[in-house]
N, C-alpha and C positions, 0 to 999 in steps of 0.2 A: 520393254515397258510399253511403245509405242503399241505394238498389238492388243495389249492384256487391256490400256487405257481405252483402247476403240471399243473391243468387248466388251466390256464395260459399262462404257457413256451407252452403249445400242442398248446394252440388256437392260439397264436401268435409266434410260431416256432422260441422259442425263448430257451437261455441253464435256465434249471429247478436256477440251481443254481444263476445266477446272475438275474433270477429273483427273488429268493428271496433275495438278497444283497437289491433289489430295496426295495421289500416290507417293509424292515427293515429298511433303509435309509427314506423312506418315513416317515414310522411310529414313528419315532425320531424325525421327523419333520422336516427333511430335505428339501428347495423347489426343484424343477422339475430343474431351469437354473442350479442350485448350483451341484446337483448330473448329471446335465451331461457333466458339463464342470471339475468338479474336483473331480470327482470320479470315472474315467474313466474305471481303474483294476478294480473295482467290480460290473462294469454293462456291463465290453467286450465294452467298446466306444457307448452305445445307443445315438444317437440322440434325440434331444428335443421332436420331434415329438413323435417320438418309446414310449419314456416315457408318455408322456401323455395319448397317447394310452393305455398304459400300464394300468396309475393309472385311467383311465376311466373303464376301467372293469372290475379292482381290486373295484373298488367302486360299480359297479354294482353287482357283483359276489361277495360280503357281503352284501348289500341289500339284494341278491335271500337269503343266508346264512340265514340271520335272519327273513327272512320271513317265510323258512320253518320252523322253529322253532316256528314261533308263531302260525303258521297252524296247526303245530302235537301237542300244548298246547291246543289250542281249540277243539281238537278234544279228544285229550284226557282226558280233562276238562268234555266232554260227556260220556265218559267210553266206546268210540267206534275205539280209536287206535287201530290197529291191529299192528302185527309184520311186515307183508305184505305190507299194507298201509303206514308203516311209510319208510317201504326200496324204494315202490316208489315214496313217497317224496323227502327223500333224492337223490333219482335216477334221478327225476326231471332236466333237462337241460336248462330249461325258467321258467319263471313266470307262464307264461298263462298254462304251463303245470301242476305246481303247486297250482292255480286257480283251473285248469278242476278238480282235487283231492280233492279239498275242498270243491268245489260246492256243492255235496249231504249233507255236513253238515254245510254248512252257514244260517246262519240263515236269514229267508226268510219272505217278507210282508207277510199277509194271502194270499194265493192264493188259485185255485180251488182244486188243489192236497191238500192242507194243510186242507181243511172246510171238504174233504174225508174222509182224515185220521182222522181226528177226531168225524167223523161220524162211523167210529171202521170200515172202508173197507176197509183196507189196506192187511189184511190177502187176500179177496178176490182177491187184486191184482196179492197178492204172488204167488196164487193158478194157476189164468191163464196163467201168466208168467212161467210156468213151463209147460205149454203147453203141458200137457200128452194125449195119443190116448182116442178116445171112454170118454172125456171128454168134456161136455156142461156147458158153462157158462150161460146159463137161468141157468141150475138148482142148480148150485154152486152157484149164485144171490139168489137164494132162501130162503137159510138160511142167510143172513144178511138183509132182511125187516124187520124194525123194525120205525114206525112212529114215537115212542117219540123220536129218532135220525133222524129225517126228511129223513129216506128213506123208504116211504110208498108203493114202488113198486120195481120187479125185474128192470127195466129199470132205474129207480134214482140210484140204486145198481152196474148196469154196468158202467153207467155214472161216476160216482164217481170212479170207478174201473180205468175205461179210461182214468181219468185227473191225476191219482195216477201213473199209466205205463207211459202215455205222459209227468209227469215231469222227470219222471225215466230214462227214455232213452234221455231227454233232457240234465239230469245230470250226465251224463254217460264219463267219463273223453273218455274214448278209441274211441267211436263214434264222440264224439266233434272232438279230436283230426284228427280221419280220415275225417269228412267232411271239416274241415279246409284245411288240405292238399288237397281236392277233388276241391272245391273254389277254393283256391291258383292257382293248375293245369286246372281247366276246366272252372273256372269261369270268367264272363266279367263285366267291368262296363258299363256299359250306362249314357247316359248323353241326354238330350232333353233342348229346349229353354223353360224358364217359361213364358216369355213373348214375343209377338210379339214387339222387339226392337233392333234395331240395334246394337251389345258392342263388346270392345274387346276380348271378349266370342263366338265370332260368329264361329269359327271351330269346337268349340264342343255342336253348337244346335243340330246335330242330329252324335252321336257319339259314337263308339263301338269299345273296346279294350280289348283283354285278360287280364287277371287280372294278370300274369306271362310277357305282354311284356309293361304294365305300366309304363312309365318315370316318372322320379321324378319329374321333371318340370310340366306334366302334370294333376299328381295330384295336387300339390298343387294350377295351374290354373284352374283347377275343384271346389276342392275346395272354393276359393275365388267365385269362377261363383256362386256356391250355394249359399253361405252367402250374396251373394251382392242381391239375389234376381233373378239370370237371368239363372239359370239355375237345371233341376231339376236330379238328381243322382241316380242311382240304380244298384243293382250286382244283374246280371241275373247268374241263375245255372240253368241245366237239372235237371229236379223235377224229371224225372222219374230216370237218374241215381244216385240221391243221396239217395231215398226212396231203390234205389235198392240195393245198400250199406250199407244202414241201415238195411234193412231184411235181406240182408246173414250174418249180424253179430249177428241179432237178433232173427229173427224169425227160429223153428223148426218144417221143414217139415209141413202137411197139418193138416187140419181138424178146426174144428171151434173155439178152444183156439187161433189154429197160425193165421186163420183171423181175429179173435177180436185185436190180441195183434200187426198184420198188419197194421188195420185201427187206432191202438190208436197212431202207429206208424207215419202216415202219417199225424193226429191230431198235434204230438208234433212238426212235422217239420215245418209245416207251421202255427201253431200257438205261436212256442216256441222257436228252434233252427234255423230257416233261418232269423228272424229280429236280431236273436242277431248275430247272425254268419254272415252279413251282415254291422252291427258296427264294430264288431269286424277285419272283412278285412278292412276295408275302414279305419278305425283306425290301424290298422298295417299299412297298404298303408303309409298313414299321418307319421306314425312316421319314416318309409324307407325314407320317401323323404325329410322330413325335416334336418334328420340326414345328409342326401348327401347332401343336401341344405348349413346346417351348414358347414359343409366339404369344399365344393368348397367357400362358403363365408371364412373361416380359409386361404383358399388356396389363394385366389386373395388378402386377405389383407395381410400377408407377405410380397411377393416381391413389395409391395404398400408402405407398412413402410421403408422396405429397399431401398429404390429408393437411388440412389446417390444423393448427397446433392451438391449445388453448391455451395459451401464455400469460403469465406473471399473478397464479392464481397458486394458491396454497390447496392443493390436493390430495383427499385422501384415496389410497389405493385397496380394493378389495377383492384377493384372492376367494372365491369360494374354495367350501369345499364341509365334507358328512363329515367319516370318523378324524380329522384331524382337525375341525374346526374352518373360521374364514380366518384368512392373514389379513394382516392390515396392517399399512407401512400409511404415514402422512411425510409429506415432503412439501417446501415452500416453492418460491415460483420458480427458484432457478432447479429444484429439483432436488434438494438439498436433504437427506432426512431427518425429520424433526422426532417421531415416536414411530413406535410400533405397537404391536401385541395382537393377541388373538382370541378371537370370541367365537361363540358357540349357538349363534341363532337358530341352528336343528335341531337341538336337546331339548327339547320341548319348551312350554308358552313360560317357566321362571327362568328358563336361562334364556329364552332369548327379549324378555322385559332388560335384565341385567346387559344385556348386549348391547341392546340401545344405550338404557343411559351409559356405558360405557363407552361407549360412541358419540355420544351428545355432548361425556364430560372433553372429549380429545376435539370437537368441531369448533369447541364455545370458546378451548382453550389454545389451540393455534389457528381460529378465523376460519375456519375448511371453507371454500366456496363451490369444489367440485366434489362428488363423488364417483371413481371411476371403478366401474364393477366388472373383474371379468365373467366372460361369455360359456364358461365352462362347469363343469359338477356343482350343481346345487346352485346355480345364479338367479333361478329362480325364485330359489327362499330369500336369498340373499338380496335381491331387486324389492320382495312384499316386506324385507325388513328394512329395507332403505327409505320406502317413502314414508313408512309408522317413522320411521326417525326422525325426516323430514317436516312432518306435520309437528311431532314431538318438540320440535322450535320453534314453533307458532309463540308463544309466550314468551323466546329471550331476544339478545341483539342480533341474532343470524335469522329471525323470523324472515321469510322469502328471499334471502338470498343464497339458497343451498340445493345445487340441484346435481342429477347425476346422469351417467352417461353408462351405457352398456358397451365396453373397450374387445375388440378382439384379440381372446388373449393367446391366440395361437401363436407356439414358439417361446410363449414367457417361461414353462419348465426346462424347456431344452437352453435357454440362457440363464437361468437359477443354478443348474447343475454345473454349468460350464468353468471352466478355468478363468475366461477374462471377469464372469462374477464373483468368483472369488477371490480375484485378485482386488475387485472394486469393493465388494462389503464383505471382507473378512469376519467381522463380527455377526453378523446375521447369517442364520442357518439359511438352506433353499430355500424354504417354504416363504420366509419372510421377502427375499428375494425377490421371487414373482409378486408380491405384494407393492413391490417400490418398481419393478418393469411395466406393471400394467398402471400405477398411475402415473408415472411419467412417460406411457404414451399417449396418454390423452394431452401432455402437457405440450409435448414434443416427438409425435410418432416418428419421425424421420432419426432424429438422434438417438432413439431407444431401438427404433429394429435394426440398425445398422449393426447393432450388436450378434445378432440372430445369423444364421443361416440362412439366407432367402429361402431355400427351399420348405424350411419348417413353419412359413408363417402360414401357406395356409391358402393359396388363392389360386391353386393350378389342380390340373387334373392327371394322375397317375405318373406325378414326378418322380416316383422310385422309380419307372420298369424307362423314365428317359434315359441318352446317353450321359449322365454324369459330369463329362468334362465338359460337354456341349452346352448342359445346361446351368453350369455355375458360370462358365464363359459367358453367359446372354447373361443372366441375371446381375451377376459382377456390374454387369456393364450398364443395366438398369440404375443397381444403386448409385453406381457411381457417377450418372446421368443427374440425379436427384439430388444426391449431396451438392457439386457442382452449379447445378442451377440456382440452389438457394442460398447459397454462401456458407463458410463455419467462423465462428468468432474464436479466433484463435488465442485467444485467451480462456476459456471454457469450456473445448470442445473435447471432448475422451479422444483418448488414442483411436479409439474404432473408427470414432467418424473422422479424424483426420487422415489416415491412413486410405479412406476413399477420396481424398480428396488430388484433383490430377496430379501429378508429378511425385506423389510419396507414397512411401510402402511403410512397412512396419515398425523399420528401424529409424528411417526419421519421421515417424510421428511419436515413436515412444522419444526422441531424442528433442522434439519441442516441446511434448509434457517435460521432461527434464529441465531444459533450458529456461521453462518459465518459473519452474520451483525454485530453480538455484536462484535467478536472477531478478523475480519478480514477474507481473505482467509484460507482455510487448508493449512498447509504446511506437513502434512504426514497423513497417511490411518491413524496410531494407534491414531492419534487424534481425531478418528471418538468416539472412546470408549467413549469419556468426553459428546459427546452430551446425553440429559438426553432421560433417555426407552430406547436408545439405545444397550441393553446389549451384553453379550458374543455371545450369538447365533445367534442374527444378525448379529452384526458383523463379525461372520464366514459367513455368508451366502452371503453378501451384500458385502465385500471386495474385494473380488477379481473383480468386474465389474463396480467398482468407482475409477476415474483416478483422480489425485491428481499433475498437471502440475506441480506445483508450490514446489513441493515437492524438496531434495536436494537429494532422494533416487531414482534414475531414476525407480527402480523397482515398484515404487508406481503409476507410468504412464503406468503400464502395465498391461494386464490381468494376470499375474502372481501372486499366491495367498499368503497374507503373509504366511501364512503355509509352501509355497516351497520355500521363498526366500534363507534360506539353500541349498538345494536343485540346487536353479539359482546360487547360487556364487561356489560352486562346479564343476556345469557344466562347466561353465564356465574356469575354473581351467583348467579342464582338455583339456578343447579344447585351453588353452593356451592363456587367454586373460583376461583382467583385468576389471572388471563391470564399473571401472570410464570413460571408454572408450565408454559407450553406452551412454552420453549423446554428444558425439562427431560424432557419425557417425552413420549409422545402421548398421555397421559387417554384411552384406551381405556373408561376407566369413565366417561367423560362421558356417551356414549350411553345407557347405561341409566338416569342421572340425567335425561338430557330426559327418555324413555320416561314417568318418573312426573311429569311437570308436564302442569297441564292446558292446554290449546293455547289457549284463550281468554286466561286470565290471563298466559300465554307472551305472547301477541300484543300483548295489549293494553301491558302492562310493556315491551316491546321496539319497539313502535309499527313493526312488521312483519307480511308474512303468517306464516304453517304453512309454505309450500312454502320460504320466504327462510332462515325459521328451522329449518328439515330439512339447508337448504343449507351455514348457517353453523355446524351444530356437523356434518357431514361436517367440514367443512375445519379444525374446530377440534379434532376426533378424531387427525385426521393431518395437523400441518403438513408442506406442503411436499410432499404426498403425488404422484406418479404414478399417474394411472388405468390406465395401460400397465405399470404391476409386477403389477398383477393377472391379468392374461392370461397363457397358456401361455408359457412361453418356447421361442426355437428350438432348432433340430433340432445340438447340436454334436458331433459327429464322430469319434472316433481310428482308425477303418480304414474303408476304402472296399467297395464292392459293385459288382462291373462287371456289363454286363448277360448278359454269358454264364453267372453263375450264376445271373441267376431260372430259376426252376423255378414250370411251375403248382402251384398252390395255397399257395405262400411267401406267408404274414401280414410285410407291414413294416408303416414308420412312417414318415409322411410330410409334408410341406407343402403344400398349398393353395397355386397359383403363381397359376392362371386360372380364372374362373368365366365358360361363357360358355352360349348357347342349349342346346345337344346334348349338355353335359358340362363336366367338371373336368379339369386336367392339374394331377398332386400328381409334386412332387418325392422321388422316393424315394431319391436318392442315387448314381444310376447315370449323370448327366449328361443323359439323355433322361427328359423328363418323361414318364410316363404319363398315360394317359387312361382315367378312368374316363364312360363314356357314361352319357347321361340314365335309362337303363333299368337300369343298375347302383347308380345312388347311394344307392336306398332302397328297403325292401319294400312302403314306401305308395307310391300315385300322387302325383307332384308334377309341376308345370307347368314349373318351373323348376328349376335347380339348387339358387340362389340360397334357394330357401326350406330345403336343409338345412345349405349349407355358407356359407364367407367366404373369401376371401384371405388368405392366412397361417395356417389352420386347420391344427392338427395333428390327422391322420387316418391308421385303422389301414385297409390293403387289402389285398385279397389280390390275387397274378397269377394270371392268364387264361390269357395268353398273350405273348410276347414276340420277336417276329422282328427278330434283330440285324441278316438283309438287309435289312430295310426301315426299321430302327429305329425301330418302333414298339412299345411296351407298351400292353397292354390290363389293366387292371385293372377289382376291383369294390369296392364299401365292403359291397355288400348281402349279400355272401357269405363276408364275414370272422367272423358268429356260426355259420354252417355247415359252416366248416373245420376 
């Protein structure tokens, strides 16, 4: 471990030491939320992120681990382990490095070198490979013709000689390794059209980029171009400077041993090492970019989950949609549903008068204060019939207080159809479904997408052609980042979102919805122990980020872990206030009371770190608190903007939908998202988007331009202080 922890703290400049607190914490079995919210002193305060990172290539950096191990068993299993060989295994820094190592003793189809060697020419090869002066390989060939071995002439003899050196220097770890690097730095991919057709492949029918200033983005829509058929792929390399690379490593001086072992030289590359070396880049390419890929998709879904929630408001939800009509589900604040049904605002101007007031009679009559519209088929009719409704209660008691929000409804069919929603409203067909998903994420985005597939919401680029495992692995671990941070009231909370919550799986979250129908609400955390499989260890892990409202120990509503409640009533003490006092008030003045305690005497009195004790009078400042009410809130609505009235140089106000390689698409309200490109988002240089904006960012831009034939907006951010 001590090695793996040094690699480790070097790669990711981090202290040796609390990286291995981590490794040990982990390996205990500790989860990722748990160790970075309540373990603070032994990992120096890492972030959730930092950690994962962390245990991502602690997991790969034991894979390399035991792989070299089973490389130097099999090779020693041959009796051809050196001392030398195995140090630069172990020395080894990648895979593919400890690959190139093993290659000359893997074991290999019959090939043309293999049918040589066994033809007993392998001495011969030995011989020219040593390329001495005033030696001729005719007449060294001479002595191994031998026809009951099928080499009945000198030239069958060379031949064999030739494909025994050509795998040789094919499997030549040190040469791999420098053509690789040669590729990497000099080499290009090309791309040409396979077919005469018009696709959205069409930039890269005739297409040429160094293989060193390759985007991520670009690969993988290469890629796709390939497999879909419309486009054909290849890495061009200078033949003459890689051959030339390869003879200064190989070949010695002149005379006709170093031309034979030249040309057998030039046989392995183009017969052997440039198709494999070839996959090999364009599969390293693939896995660079998927990894950034998976990256920025991790990165947009966070501040997506986190969105502020619009809480304790009676919401109606509005599926659009033509021939089947809009859904429409109303649910109150906790989410509850009150009505449903379905109207027809596209069948022209009498059914969609009827819509409305059919819609006016369901606002008036359970108080609607939000309307949450999704972003999908027809949302546009659906948006110019929502604000005629709007205005349409100018004359009753919801006159100005009814406005709406345009909800991203991606993923809400793919959770209508699903099993966990119809295990939740059996009575409502799909359709209705996504009607009650999209307004309870405007209520509460984080507890409704938790239901979803991350990958179906909608915020990444070419998540099908990702590695699958790899990328529900990162995203898993996004949600579960989210959940965690914000707390679940475990009285309330669906099996889904408890089920990300650290320390439980499926079976005990379905086994706490249980426990609280048989038994009623929880009335404290320690009663969590009594639900069944839920043992000690989870419940260390899982307690601290389950709120318990109802409880009569206010600390049970807090992220404070029972662990520290000692610890809380302590502090407390010392800053001179009474714990029965936090279900009265938030003690805002608590914090300036730490402020004058000295940290030593704090610690030592509390038998905790500074960072534990930073942590527990946050949550003792604000029970109960949401770290998601502090953020902006969204974008709500009482008339619409369609896009025939942008005008360049129009400053709006907008949301952050997608953050991806080239730019941002911000929701300005007109149903087509804008795009502001990478050379608009800021007047400094950035690399990526991602360093100025997030998902769900409220951002002022100005229009470019707008063409309703193509329906496209061009926006800029960088030119909203010069308008």
């Amino acid at each position: 471990m001590e090695s793996i922890a040094a690699a480790l703290a070097a790669e990711l400049a981090l202290n040796p030491a609390y990286v291995e607190n981590v490794i040990t914490l982990m390996d205990e079995g500790n989860t990722i939320p748990f160790i970075a919210r309540y373990r603070k002193e032994q990992h120096g305060s890492m972030d959730d992120t930092t950690l994962r990172r962390l245990a991502d290539r602690l997991s790969s950096l034991r894979a390399l681990a035991a792989r070299k191990e089973e490389v130097k068993r099999a090779i020693e299993n041959q009796g051809k382990l050196t001392e030398e060989l195995a140090a630069a295994i172990d020395a080894a820094a990648t895979q593919t490095a400890v690959e190139d190592l093993y290659r000359p003793y893997k074991q290999k189809r019959r090939t043309r070198a293999s049918v040589a060697r066994e033809r007993g020419l392998e001495p011969l090869a030995a011989q020219i490979l040593l390329q001495l002066p005033d030696t001729d390989p005719e007449v060294l060939a001479a002595g191994y013709i031998d026809p009951e071995r099928e080499v009945p002439d000198t030239a069958a003899a060379l031949q064999g000689a030739s494909d025994i050196i050509a795998e040789t220097v094919s499997d030549d770890a040190a040469i791999r390794s420098m053509l690789r690097d040669t590729a990497s730095r000099n080499g290009s991919v090309t791309t040409v059209a396979a077919k005469e057709e018009d696709s959205v492949y069409r930039l890269y029918y005739d297409f040429k980029q160094p293989v060193s200033k390759l985007q991520g983005h670009q690969v993988l829509a290469i890629n796709r171009g390939e497999k879909e058929g419309f486009l054909k792929v290849s890495l061009a390399l200078d033949e003459a400077l890689a051959l030339g690379r390869i003879n200064a490593m190989l070949v010695k001086g002149t005379g006709t041993c170093a031309d034979f072992v030249r040309a057998a030289a030039e046989d392995s590359y183009a017969r052997l090492i440039f198709p494999s070396l070839e996959r090999e880049i364009r599969s390293a390419l693939t896995e660079t970019a998927s990894e950034g890929a998976i990256r920025m998709f991790a990165l947009n879904l966070r501040p997506l989950l986190m969105q502020p929630p619009v809480k304790g408001s009676v919401t109606m939800g509005l599926d659009p949609g033509y021939a089947h009509g809009c859904k429409v589900a109303v649910v109150d604040g906790t989410g509850k549903v009150l009505d449903t049904t379905v109207v027809y605002p596209t069948f022209g101007e009498r059914r969609r008068k009827e819509c409305i007031a059919e819609l006016k009679k369901l606002i008036l009559k359970h108080r609607v204060r939000h309307l949450a519209i999704g972003n999908g088929t027809a949302s546009r009719e659906t948006e110019a019939m929502a604000v005629d409704l709007i205005r349409d209660l100018a004359d009753t008691s919801m006159s100005g207080k009814v406005s709406y929000a345009i909800v991203n409804e991606a993923g809400a069919s793919v959770y209508s159809a699903s099993k966990l929603a119809a295990e939740e409203f059996p009575q409502y067909d799909v359709n209705l479904r996504s009607a009650v998903s999209i307004a309870r994420r405007l209520q509460d985005p984080l507890a409704e997408l938790v239901k979803i597939d991350p990958k179906a919401i909608g915020v990444g680029q070419y998540q099908h052609d990702m590695p699958q495992a790899r990328l529900d692995e990162a995203l898993s671990g996004v949600v579960e980042d989210c959940v965690n941070a914000v707390g679940v009231d475990v009285n309330t909370a669906s099996v889904s979102l408890l089920q990300r919550v650290a320390g439980l799986n499926a079976v005990t979250a379905k086994n706490i919805v249980k426990f609280r129908e048989e038994n009623g609400a929880f009335t404290s955390r320690r009663q969590l122990t009594k639900v069944p499989r839920l043992g000690p260890k989870a419940f260390q892990q899982c307690a601290g980020f389950l709120r318990v409202p109802e409880s009569g120990n206010v600390l049970d509503n807090t992220g404070v872990h029972p662990e520290s409640y000692d610890a809380a009533r302590k502090l407390l003490e010392l800053c001179g206030c009474d714990i029965k006092s936090l279900g009265r008030d938030n003690l805002n003045h608590l914090m300036p009371r730490f402020r004058q305690l000295k940290v030593k005497q704090a610690e030592s009195a509390c038998g905790v770190g500074a960072a534990t004790l930073v942590d527990i009078m946050k949550e003792l400042s604000k029970p109960g608190r949401d770290p998601r009410d502090e953020l902006p809130k969204p974008i709500l609505r009482t008339d619409v903007l369609e896009m025939k009235d942008l005008k360049p140089g129009m400053v709006l106000t907008g949301t952050v939908r997608n953050v991806i390689d080239f730019g941002i698409f911000v929701d300005i309200g007109v149903h087509q998202d804008g795009l502001v490109h990478i050379s608009q988002v800021s007047d400094r240089f950035i690399r990526h988007p991602s360093e100025v904006v997030s998902v769900g960012d409220i951002v002022k831009v100005v229009v470019l331009d707008a063409d309703e034939k193509k329906k496209r907006i061009s926006l800029s951010m960088k030119q909203v202080k010069e308008s």
